[in-house]
CHARMM internal coordinates of N, CA and C (Angstrom, degrees):
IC EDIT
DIST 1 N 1 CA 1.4338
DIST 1 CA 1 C 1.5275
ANGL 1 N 1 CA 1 C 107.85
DIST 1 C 2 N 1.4261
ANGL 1 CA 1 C 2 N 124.50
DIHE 1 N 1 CA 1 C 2 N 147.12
DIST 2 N 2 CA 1.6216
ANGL 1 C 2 N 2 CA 128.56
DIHE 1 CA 1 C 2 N 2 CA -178.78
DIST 2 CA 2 C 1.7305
ANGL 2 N 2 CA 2 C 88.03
DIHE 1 C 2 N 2 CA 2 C -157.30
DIST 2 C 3 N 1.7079
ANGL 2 CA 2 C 3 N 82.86
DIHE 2 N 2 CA 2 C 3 N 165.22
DIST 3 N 3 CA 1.3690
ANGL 2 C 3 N 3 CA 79.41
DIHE 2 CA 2 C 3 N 3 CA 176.07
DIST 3 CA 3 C 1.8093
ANGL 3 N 3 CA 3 C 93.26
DIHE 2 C 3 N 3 CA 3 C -129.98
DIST 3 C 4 N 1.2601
ANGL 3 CA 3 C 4 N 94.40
DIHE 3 N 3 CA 3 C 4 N 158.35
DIST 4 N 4 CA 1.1654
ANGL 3 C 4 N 4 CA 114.45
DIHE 3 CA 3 C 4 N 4 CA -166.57
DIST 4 CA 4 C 1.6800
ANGL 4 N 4 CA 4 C 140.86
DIHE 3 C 4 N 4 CA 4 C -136.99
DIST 4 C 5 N 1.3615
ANGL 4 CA 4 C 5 N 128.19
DIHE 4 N 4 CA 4 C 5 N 93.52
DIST 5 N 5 CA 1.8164
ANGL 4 C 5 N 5 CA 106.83
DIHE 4 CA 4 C 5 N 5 CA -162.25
DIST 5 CA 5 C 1.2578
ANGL 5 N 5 CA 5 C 101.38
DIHE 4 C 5 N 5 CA 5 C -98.45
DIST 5 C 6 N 1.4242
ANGL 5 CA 5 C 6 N 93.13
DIHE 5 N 5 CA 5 C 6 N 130.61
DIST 6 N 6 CA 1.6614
ANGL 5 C 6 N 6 CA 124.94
DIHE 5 CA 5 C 6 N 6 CA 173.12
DIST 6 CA 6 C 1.2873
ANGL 6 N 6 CA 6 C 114.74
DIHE 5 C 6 N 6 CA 6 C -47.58
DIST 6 C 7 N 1.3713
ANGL 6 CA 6 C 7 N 126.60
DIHE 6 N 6 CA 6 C 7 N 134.79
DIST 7 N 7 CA 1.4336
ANGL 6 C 7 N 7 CA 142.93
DIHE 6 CA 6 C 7 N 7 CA 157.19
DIST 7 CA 7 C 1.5383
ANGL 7 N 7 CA 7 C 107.45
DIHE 6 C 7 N 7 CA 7 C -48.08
DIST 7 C 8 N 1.2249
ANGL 7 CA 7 C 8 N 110.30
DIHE 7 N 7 CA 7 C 8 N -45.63
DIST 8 N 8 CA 1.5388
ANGL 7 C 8 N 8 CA 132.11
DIHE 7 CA 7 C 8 N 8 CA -152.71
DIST 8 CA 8 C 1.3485
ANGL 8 N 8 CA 8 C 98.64
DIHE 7 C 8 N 8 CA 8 C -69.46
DIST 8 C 9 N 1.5491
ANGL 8 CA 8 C 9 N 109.92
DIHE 8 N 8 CA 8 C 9 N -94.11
DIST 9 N 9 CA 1.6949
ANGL 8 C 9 N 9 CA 117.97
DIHE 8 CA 8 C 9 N 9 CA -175.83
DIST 9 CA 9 C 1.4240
ANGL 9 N 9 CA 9 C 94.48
DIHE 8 C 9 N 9 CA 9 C -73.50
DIST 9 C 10 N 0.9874
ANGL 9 CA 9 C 10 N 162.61
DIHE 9 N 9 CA 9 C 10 N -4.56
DIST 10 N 10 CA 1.4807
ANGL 9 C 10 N 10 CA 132.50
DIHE 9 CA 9 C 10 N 10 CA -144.17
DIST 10 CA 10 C 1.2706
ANGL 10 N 10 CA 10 C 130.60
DIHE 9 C 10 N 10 CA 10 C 49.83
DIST 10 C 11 N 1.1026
ANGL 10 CA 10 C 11 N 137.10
DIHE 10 N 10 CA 10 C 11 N 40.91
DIST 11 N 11 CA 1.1643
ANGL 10 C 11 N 11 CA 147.57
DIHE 10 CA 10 C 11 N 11 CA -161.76
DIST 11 CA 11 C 1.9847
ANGL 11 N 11 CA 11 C 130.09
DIHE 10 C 11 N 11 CA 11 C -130.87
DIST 11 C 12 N 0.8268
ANGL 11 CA 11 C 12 N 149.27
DIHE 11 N 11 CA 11 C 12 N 123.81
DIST 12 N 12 CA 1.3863
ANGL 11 C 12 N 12 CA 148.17
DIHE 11 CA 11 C 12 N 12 CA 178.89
DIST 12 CA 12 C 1.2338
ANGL 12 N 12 CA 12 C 110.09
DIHE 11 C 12 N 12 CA 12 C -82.41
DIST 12 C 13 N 1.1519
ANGL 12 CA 12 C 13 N 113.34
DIHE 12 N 12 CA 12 C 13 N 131.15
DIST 13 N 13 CA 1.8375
ANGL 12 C 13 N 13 CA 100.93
DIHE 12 CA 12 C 13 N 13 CA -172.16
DIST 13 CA 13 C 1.8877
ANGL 13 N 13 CA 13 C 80.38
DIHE 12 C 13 N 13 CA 13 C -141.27
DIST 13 C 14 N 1.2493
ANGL 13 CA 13 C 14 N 114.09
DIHE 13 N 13 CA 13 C 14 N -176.59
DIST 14 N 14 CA 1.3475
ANGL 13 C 14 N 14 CA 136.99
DIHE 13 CA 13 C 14 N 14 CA 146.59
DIST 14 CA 14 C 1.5872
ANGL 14 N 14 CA 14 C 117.31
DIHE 13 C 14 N 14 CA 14 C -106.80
DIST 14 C 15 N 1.5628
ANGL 14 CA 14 C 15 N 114.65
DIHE 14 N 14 CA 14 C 15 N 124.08
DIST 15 N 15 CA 1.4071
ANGL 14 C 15 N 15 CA 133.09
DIHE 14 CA 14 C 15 N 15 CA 166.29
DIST 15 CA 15 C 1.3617
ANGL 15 N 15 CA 15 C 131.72
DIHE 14 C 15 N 15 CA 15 C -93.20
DIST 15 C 16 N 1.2816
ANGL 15 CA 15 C 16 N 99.77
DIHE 15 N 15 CA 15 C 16 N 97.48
DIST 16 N 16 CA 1.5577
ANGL 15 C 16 N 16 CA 107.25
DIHE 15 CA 15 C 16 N 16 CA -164.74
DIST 16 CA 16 C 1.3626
ANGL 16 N 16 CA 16 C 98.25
DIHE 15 C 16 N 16 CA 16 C -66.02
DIST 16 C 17 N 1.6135
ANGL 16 CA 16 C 17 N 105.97
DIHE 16 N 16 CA 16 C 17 N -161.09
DIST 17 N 17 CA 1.9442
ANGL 16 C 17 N 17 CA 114.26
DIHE 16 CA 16 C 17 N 17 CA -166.88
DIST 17 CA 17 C 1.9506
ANGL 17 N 17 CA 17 C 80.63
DIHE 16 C 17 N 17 CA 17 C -96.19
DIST 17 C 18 N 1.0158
ANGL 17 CA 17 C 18 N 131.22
DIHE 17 N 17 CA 17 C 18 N -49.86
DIST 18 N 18 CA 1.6991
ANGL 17 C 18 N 18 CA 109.44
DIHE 17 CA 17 C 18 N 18 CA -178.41
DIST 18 CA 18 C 0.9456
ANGL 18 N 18 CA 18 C 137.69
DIHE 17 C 18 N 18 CA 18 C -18.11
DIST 18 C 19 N 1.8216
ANGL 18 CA 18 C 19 N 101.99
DIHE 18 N 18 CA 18 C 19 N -50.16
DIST 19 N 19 CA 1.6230
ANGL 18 C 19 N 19 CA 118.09
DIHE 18 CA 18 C 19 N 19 CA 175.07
DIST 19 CA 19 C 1.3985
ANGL 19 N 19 CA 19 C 107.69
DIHE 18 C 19 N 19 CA 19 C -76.35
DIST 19 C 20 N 1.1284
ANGL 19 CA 19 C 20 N 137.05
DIHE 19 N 19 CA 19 C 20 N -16.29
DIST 20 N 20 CA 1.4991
ANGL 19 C 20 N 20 CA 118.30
DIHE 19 CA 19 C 20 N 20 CA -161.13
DIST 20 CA 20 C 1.8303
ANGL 20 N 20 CA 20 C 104.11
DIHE 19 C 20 N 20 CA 20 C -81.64
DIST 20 C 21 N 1.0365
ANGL 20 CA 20 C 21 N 114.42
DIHE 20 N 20 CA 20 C 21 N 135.44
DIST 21 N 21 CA 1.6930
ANGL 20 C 21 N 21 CA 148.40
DIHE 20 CA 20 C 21 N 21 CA 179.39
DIST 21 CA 21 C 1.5726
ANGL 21 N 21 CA 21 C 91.17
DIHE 20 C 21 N 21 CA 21 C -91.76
DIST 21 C 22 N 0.9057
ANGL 21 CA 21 C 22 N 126.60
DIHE 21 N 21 CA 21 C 22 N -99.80
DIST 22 N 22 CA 1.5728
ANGL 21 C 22 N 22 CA 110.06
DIHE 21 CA 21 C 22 N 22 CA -156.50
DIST 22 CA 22 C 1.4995
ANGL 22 N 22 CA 22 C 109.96
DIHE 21 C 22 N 22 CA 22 C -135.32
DIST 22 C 23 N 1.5074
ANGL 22 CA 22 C 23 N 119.77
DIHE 22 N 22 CA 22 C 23 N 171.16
DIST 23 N 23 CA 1.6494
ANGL 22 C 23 N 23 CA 119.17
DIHE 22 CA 22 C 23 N 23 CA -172.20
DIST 23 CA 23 C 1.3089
ANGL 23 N 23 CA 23 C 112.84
DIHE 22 C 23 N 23 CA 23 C -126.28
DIST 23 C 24 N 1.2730
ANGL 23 CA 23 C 24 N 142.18
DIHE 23 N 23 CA 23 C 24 N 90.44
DIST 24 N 24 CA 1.7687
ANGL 23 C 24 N 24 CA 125.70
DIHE 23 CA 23 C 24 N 24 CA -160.90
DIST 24 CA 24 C 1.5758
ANGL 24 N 24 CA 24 C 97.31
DIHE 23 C 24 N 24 CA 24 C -116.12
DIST 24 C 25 N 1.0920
ANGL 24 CA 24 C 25 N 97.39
DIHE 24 N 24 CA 24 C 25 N 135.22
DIST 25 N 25 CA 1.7601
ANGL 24 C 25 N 25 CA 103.99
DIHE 24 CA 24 C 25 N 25 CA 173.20
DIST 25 CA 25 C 1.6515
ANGL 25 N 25 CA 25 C 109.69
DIHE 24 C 25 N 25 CA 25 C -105.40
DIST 25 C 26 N 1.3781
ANGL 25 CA 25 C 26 N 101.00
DIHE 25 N 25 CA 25 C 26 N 116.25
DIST 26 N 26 CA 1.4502
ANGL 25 C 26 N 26 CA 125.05
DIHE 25 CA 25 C 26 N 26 CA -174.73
DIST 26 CA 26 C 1.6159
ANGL 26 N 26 CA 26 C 116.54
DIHE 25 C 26 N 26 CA 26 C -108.66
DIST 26 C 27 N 1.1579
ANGL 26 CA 26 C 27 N 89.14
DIHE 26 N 26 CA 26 C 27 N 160.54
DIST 27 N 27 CA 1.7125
ANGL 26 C 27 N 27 CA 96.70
DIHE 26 CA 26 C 27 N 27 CA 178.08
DIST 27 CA 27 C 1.6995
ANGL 27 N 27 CA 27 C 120.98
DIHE 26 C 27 N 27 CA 27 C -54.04
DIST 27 C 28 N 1.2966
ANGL 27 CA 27 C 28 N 97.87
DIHE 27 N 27 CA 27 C 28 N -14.18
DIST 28 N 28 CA 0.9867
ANGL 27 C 28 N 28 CA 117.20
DIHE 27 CA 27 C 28 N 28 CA -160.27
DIST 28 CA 28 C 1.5638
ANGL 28 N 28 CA 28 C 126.95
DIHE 27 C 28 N 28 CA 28 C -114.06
DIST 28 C 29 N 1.5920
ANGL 28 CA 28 C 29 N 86.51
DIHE 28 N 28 CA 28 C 29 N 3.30
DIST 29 N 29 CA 1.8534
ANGL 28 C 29 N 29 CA 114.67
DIHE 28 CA 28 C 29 N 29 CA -173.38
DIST 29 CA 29 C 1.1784
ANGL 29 N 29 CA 29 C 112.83
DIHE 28 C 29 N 29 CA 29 C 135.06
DIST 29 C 30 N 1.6924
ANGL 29 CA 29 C 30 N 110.11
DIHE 29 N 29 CA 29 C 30 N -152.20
DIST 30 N 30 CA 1.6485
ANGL 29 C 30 N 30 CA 102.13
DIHE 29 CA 29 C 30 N 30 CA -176.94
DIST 30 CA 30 C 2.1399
ANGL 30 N 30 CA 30 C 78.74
DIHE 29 C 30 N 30 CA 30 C -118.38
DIST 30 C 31 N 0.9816
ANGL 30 CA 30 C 31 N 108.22
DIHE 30 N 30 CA 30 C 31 N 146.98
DIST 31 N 31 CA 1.4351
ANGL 30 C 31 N 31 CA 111.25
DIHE 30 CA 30 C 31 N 31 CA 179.84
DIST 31 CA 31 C 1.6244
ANGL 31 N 31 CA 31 C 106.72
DIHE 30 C 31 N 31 CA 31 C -119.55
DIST 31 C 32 N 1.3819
ANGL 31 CA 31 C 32 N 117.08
DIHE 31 N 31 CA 31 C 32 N 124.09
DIST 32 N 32 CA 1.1897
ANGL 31 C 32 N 32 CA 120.81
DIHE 31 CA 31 C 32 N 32 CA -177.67
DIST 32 CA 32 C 1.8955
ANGL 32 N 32 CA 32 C 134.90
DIHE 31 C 32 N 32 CA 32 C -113.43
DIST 32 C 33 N 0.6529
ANGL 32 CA 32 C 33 N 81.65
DIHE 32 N 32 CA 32 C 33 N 98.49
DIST 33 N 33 CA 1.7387
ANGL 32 C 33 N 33 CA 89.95
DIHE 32 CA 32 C 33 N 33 CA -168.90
DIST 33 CA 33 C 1.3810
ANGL 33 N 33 CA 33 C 102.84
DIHE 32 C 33 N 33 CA 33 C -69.35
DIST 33 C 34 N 1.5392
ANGL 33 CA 33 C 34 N 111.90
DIHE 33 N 33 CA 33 C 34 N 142.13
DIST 34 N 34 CA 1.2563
ANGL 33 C 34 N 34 CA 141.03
DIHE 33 CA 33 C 34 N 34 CA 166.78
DIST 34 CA 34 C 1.5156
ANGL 34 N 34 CA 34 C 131.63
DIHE 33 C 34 N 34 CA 34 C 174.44
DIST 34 C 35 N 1.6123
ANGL 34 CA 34 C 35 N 130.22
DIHE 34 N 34 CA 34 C 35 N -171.13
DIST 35 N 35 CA 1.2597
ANGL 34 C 35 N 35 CA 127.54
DIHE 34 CA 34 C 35 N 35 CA -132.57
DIST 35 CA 35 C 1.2223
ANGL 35 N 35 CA 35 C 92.49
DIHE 34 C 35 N 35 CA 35 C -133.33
DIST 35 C 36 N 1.3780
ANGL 35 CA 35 C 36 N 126.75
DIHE 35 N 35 CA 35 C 36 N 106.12
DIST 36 N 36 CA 1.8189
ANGL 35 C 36 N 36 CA 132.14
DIHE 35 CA 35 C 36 N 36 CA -170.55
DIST 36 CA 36 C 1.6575
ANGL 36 N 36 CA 36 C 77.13
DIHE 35 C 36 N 36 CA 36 C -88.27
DIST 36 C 37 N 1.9935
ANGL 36 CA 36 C 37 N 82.26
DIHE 36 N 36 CA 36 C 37 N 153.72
DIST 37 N 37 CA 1.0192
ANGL 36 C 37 N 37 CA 101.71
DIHE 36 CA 36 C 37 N 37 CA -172.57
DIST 37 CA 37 C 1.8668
ANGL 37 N 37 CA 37 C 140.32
DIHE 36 C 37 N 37 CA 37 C -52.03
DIST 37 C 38 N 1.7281
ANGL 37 CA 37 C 38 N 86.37
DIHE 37 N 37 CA 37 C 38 N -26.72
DIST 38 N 38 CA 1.7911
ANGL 37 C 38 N 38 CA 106.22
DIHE 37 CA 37 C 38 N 38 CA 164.99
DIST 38 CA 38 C 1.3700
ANGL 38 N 38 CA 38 C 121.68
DIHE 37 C 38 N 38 CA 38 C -63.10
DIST 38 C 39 N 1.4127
ANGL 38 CA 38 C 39 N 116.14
DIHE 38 N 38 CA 38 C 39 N -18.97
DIST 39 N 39 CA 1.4240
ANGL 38 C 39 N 39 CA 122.16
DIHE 38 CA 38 C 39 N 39 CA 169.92
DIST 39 CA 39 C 1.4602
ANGL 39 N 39 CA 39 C 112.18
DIHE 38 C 39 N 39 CA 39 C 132.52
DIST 39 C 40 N 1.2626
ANGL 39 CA 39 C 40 N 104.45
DIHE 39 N 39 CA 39 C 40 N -20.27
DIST 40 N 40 CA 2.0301
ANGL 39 C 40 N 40 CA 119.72
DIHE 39 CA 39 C 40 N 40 CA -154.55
DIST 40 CA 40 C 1.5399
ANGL 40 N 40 CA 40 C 71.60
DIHE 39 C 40 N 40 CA 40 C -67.97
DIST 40 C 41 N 1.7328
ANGL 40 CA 40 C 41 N 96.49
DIHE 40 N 40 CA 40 C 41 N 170.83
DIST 41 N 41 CA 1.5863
ANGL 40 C 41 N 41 CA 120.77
DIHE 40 CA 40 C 41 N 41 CA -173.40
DIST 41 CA 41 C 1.7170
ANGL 41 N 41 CA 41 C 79.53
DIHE 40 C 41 N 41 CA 41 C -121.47
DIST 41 C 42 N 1.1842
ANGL 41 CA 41 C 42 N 117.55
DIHE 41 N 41 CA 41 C 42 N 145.55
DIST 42 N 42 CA 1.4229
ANGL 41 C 42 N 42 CA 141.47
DIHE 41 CA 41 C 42 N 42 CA -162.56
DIST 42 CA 42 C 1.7787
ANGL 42 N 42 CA 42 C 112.93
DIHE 41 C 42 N 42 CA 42 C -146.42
DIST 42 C 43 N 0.7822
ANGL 42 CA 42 C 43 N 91.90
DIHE 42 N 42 CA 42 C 43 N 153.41
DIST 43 N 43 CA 1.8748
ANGL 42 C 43 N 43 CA 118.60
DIHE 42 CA 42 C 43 N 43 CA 170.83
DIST 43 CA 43 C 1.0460
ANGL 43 N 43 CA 43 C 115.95
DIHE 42 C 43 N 43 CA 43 C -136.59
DIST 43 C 44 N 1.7699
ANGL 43 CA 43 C 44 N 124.25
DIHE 43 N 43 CA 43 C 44 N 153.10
DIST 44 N 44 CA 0.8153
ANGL 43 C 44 N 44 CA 139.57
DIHE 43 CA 43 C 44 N 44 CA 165.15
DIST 44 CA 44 C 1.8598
ANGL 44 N 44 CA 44 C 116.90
DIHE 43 C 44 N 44 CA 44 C -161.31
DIST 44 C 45 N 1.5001
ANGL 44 CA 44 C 45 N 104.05
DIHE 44 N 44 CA 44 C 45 N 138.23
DIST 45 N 45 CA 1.4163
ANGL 44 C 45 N 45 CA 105.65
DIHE 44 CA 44 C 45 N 45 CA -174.69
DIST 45 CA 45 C 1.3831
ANGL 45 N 45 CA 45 C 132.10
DIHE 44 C 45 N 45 CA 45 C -104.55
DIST 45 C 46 N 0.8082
ANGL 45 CA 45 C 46 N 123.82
DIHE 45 N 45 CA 45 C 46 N 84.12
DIST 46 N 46 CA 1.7533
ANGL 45 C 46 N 46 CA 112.59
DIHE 45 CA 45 C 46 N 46 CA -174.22
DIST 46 CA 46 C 1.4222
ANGL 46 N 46 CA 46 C 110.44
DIHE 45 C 46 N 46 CA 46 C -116.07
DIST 46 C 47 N 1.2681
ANGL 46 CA 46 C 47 N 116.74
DIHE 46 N 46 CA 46 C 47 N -169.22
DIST 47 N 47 CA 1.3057
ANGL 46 C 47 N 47 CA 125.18
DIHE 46 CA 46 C 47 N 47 CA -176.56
DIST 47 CA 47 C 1.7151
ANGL 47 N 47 CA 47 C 104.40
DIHE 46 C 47 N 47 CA 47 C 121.99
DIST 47 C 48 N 1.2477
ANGL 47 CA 47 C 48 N 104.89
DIHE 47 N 47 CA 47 C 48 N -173.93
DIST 48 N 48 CA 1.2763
ANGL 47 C 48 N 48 CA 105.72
DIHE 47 CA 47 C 48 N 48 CA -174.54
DIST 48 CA 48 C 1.8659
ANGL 48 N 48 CA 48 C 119.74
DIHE 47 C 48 N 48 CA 48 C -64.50
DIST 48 C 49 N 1.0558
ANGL 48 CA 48 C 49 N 115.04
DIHE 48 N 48 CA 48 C 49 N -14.11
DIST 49 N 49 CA 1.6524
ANGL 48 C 49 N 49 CA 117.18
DIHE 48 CA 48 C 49 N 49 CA -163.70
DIST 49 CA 49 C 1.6332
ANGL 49 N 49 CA 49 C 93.82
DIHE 48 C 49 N 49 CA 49 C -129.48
DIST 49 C 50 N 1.3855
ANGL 49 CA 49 C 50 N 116.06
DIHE 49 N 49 CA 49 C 50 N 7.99
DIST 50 N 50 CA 1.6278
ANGL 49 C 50 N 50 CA 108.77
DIHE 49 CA 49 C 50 N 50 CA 163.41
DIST 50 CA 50 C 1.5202
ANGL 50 N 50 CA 50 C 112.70
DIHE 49 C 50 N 50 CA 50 C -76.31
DIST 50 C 51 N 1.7834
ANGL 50 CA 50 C 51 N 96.75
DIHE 50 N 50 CA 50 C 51 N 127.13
DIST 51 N 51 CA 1.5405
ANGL 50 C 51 N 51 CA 111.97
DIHE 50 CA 50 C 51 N 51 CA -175.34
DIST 51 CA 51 C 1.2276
ANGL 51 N 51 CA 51 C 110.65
DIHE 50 C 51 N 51 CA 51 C 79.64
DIST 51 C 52 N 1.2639
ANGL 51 CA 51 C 52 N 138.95
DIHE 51 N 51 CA 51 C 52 N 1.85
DIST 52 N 52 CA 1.3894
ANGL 51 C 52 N 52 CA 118.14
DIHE 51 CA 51 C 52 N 52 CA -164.04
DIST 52 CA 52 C 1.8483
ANGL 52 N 52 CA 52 C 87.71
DIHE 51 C 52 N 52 CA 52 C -110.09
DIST 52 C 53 N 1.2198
ANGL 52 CA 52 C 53 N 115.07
DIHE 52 N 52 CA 52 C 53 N 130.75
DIST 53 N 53 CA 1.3245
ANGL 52 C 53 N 53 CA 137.68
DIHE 52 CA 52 C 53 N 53 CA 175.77
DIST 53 CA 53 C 1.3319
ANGL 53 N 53 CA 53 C 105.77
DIHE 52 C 53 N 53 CA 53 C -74.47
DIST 53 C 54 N 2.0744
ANGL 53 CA 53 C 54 N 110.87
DIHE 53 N 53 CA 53 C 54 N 128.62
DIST 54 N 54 CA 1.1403
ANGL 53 C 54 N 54 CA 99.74
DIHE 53 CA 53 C 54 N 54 CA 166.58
DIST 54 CA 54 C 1.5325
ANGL 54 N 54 CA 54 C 122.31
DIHE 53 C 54 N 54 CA 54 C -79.27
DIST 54 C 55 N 1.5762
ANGL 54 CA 54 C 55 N 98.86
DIHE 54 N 54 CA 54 C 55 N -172.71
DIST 55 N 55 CA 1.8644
ANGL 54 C 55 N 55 CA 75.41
DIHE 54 CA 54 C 55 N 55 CA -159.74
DIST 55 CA 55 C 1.7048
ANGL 55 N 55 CA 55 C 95.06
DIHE 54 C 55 N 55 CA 55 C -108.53
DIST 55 C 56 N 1.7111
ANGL 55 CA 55 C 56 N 120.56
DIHE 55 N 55 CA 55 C 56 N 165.38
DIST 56 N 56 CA 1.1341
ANGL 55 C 56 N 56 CA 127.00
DIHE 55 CA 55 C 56 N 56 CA -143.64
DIST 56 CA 56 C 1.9922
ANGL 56 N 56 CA 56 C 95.77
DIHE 55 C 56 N 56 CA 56 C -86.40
DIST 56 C 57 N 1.0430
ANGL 56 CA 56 C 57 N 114.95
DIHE 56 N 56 CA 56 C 57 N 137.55
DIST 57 N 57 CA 1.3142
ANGL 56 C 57 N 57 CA 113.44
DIHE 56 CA 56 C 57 N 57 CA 165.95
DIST 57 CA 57 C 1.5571
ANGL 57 N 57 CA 57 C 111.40
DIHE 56 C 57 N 57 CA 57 C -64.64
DIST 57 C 58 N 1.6870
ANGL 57 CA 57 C 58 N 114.86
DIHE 57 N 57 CA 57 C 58 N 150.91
DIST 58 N 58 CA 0.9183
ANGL 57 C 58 N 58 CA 107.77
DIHE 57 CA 57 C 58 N 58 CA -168.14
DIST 58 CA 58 C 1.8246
ANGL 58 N 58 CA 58 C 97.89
DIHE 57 C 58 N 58 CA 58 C -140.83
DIST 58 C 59 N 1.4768
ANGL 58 CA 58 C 59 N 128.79
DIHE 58 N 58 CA 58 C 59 N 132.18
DIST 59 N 59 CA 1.2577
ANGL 58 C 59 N 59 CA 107.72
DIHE 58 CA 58 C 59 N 59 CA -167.72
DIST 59 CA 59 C 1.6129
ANGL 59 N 59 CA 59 C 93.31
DIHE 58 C 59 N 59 CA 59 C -90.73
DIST 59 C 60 N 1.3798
ANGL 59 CA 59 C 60 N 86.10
DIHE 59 N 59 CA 59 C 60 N 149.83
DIST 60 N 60 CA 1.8327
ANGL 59 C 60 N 60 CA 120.07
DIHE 59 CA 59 C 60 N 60 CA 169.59
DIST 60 CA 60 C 1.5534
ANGL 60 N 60 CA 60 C 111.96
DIHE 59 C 60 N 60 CA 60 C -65.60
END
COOR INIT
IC SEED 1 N 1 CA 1 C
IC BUILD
């Protein structure tokens, strides 16, 4: 379960495991697809490396 506000309605709902469509683990976190309750198809990323910026190269 997560909770989550929709792009769609504007709204915060909680997304149980029913709704979830699919689970992909990215460079970028684990990204989770599923179906808020208004119908819209949604994402969301968390996991350990969600949001965290890689960091800028810097020359030597």
């Amino acid at each position: 379960m997560l909770a989550h506000h929709c792009a769609a309605c504007d709204e915060t709902y909680l997304i149980f495991d029913s709704q979830i469509t699919g689970v992909m683990n990215t460079g970028h976190g684990i990204e989770i697809s599923f179906t808020c309750w208004c119908g819209a198809e949604q994402t969301q990323v968390t996991g350990r490396y969600a949001g965290r910026r890689t960091p800028d190269v810097v020359a030597a």
